[in-house]
N, CA, C and O atoms as CSV, one atom per row, in Angstrom:
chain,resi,resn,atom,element,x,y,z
A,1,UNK,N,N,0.839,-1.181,0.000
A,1,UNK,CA,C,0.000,0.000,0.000
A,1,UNK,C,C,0.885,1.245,0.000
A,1,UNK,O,O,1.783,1.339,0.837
A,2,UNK,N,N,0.660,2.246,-0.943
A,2,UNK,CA,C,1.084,3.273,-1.087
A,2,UNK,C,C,0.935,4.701,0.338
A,2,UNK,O,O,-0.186,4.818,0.833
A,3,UNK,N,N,1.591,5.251,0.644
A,3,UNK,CA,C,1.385,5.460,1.705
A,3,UNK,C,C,2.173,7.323,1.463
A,3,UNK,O,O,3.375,7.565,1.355
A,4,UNK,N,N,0.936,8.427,1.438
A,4,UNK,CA,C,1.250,9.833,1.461
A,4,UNK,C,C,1.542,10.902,2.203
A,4,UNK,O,O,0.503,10.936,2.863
A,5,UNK,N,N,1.993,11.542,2.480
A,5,UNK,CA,C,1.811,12.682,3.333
A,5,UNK,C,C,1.454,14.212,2.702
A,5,UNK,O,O,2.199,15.020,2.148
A,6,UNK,N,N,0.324,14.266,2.946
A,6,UNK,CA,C,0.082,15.407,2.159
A,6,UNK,C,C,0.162,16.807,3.029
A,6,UNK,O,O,-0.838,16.938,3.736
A,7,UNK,N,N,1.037,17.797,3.136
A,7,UNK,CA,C,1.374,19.223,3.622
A,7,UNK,C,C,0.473,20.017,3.227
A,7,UNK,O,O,0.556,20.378,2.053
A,8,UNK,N,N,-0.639,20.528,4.043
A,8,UNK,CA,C,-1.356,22.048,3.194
A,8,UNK,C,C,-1.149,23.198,4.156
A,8,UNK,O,O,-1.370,23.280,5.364
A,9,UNK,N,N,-0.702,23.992,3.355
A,9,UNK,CA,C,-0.473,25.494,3.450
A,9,UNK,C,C,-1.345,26.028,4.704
A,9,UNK,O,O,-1.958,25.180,5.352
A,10,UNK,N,N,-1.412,27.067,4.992
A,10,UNK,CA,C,-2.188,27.514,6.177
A,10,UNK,C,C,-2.662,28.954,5.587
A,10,UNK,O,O,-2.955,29.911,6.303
A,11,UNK,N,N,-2.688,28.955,4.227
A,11,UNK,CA,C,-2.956,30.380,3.854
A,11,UNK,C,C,-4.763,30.057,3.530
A,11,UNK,O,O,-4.967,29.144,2.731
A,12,UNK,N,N,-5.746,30.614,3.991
A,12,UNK,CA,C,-7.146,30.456,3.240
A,12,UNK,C,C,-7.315,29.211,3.348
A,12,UNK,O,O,-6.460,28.560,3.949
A,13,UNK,N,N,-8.354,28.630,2.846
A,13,UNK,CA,C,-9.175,27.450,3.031
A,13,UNK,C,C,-8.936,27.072,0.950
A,13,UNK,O,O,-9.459,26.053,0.499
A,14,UNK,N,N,-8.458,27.641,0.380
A,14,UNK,CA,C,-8.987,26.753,-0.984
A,14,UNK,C,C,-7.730,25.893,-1.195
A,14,UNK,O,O,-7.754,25.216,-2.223
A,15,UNK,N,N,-6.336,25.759,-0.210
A,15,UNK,CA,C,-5.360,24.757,-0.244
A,15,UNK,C,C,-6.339,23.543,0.579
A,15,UNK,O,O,-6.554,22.406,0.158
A,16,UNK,N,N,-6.706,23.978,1.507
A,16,UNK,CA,C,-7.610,22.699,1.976
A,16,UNK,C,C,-8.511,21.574,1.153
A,16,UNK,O,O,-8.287,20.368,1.051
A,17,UNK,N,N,-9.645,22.386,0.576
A,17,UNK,CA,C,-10.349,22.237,-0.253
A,17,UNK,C,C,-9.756,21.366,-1.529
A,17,UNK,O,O,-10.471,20.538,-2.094
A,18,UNK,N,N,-8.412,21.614,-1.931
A,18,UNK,CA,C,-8.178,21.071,-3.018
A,18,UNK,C,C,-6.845,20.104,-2.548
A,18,UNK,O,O,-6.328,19.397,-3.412
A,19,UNK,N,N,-6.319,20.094,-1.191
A,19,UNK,CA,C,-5.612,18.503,-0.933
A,19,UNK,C,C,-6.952,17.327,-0.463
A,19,UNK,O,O,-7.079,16.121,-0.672
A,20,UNK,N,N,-7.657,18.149,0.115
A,20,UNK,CA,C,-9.310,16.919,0.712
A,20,UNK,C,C,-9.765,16.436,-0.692
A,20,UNK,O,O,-10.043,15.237,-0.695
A,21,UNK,N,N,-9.950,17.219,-2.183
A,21,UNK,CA,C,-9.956,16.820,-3.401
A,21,UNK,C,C,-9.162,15.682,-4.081
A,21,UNK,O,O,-9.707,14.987,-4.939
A,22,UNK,N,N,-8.111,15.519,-3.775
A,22,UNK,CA,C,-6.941,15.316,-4.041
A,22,UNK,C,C,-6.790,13.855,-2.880
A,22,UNK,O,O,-6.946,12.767,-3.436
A,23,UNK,N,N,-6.565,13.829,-1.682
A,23,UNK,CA,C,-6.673,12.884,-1.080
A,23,UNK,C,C,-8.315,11.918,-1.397
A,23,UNK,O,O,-8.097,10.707,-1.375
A,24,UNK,N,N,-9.275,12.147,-1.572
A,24,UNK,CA,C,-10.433,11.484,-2.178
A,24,UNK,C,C,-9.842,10.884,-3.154
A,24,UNK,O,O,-9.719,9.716,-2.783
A,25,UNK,N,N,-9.394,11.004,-4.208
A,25,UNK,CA,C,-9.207,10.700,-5.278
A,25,UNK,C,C,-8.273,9.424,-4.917
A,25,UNK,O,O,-8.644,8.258,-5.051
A,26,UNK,N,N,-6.802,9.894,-4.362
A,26,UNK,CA,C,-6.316,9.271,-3.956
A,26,UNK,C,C,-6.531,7.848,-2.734
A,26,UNK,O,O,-6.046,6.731,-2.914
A,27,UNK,N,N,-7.119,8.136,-1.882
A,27,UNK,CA,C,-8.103,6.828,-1.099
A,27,UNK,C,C,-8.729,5.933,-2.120
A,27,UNK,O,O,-8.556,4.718,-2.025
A,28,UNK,N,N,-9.595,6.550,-3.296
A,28,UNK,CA,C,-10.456,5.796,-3.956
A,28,UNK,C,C,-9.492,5.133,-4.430
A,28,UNK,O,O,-9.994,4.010,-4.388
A,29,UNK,N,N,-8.141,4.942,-4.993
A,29,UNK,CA,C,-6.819,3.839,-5.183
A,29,UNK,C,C,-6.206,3.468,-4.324
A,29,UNK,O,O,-5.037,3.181,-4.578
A,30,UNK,N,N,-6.548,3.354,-3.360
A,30,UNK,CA,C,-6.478,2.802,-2.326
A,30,UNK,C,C,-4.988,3.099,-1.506
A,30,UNK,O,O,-4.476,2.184,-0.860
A,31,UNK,N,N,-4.413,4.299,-1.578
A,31,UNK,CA,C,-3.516,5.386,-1.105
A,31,UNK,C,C,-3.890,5.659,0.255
A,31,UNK,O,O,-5.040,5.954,0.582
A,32,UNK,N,N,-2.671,5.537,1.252
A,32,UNK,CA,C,-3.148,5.955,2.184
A,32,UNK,C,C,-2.652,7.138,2.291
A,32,UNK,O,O,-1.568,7.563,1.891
A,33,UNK,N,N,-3.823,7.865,3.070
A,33,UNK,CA,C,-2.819,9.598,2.585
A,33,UNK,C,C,-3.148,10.068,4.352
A,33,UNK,O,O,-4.252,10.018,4.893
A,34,UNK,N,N,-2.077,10.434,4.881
A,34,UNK,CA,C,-1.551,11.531,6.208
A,34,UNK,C,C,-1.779,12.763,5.943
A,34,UNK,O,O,-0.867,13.236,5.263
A,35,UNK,N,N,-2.997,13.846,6.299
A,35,UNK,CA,C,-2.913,14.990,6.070
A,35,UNK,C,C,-2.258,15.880,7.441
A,35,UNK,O,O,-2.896,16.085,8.474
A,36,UNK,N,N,-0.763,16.374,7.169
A,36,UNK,CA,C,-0.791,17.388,7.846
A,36,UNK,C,C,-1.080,18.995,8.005
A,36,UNK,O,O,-0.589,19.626,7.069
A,37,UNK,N,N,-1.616,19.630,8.765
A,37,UNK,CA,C,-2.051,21.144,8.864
A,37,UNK,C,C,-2.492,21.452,10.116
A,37,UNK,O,O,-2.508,20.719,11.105
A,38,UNK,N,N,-2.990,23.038,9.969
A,38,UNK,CA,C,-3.036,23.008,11.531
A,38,UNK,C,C,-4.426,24.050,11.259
A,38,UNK,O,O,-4.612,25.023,11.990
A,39,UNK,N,N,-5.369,23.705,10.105
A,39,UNK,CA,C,-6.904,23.362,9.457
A,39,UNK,C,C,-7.121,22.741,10.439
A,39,UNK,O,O,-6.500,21.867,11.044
A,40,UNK,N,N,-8.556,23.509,10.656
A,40,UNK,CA,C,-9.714,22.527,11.523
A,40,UNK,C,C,-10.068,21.239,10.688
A,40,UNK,O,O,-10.485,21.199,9.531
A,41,UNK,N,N,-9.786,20.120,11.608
A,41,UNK,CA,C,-10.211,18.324,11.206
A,41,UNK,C,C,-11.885,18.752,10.205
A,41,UNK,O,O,-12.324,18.260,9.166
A,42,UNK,N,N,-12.315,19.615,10.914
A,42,UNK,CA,C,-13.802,19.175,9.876
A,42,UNK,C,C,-13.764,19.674,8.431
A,42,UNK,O,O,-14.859,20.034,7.999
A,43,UNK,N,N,-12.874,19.755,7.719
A,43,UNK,CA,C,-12.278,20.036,6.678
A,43,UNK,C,C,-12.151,18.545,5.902
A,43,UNK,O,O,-12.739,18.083,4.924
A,44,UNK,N,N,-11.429,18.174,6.520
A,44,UNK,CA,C,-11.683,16.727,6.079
A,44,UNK,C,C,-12.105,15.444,6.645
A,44,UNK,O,O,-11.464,14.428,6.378
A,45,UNK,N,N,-13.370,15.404,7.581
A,45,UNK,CA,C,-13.812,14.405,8.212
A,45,UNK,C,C,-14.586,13.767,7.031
A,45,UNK,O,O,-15.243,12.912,7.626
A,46,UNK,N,N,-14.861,13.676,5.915
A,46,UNK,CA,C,-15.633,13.633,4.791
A,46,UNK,C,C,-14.789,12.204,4.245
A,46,UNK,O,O,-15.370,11.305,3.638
A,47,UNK,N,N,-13.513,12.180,4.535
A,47,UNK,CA,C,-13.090,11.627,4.085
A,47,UNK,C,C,-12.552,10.209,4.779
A,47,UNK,O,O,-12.044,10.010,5.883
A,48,UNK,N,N,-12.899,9.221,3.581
A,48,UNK,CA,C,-12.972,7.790,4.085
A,48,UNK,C,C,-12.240,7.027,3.561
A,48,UNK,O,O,-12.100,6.868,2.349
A,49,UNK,N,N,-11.550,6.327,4.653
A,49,UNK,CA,C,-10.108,5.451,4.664
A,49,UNK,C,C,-10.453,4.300,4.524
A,49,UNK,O,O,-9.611,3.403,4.492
């Protein structure tokens, strides 16, 4: 299993928006992806491992 760490920025919410994009995509191939930030979790609670 492929295994990510994805870094998002802390500038605005549309770096969020588009690694939570981006990690979806990635899960659906079955990627495990580590998001670090210091974004509120409900940003990406949407998302399923």
């Amino acid at each position: 299993m492929l295994k990510f760490a994805l870094y998002v920025s802390n500038h605005g919410f549309g770096h969020s928006t588009r690694i939570s994009a981006l990690a979806e995509e990635l899960i659906h191939y079955g990627v495990f992806c580590h998001i670090i930030t210091t974004k509120p979790a409900f940003l990406f609670q949407d998302l399923n491992p």
